[in-house]
N, C-alpha and C positions, 0 to 999 in steps of 0.2 A: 278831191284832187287825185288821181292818175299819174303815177311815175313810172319811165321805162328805166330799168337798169342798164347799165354799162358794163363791159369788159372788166373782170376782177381778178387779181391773181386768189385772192383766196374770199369765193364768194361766198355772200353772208348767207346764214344758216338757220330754218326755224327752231325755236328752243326745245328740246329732247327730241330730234328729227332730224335725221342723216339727209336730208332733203334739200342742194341747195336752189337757192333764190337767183335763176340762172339770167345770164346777159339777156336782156330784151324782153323779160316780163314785165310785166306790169303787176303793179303794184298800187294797194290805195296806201295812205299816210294822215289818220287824220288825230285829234287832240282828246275824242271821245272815244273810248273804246266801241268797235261794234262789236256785236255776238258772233259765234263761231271761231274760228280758228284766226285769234292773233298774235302778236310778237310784240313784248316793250323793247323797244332798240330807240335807245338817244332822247328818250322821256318823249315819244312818238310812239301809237299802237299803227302797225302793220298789219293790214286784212290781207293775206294769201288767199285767194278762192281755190286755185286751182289745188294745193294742198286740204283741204277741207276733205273732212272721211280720213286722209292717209297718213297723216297724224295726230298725235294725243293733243285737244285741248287745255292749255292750259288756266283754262277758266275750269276744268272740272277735276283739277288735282285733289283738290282739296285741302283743308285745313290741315291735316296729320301731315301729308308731304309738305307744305311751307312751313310745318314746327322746324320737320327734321330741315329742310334746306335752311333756315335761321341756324340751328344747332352746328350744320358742320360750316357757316359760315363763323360762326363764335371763335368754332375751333381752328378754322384756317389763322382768323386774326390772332387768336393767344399764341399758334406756333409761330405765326410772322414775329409777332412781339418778342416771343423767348429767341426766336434768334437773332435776333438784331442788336 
């Protein structure tokens, strides 16, 4: 399935990529990730084609960066928790 975007004041954004997802692309949306360059946004994977090359995959971060992004999300929640 094929979705055009609409007018956004603050349009969505592929992950680590200043790139946005501008009014009137298109867009696939489906429930199976495919390969190349997609986005988890709203427990749905986002295929960008036209991004594909001009941003990092996040299929090939690897292991070591999801430890460390687990890690400072540990730490955002224990300061959430200490200040509350």
């Amino acid at each position: 399935m094929f979705i055009q975007t609409r007018t956004a004041r603050h349009p969505r954004r592929c992950d680590d990529c200043p790139t946005p997802i501008l009014a009137g692309e298109r867009y696939q949306v489906t429930t199976i990730p495919p390969r190349g360059h997609d986005l988890l946004s709203f427990d749905t994977w986002v295929r960008l084609s036209r991004h594909a090359g001009d941003c990092p995959d996040p299929a090939e971060r690897g292991a070591a960066a999801d430890a460390y992004l687990a890690h400072l999300r540990t730490r955002v929640d224990a300061l959430t928790i200490g200040s509350a």
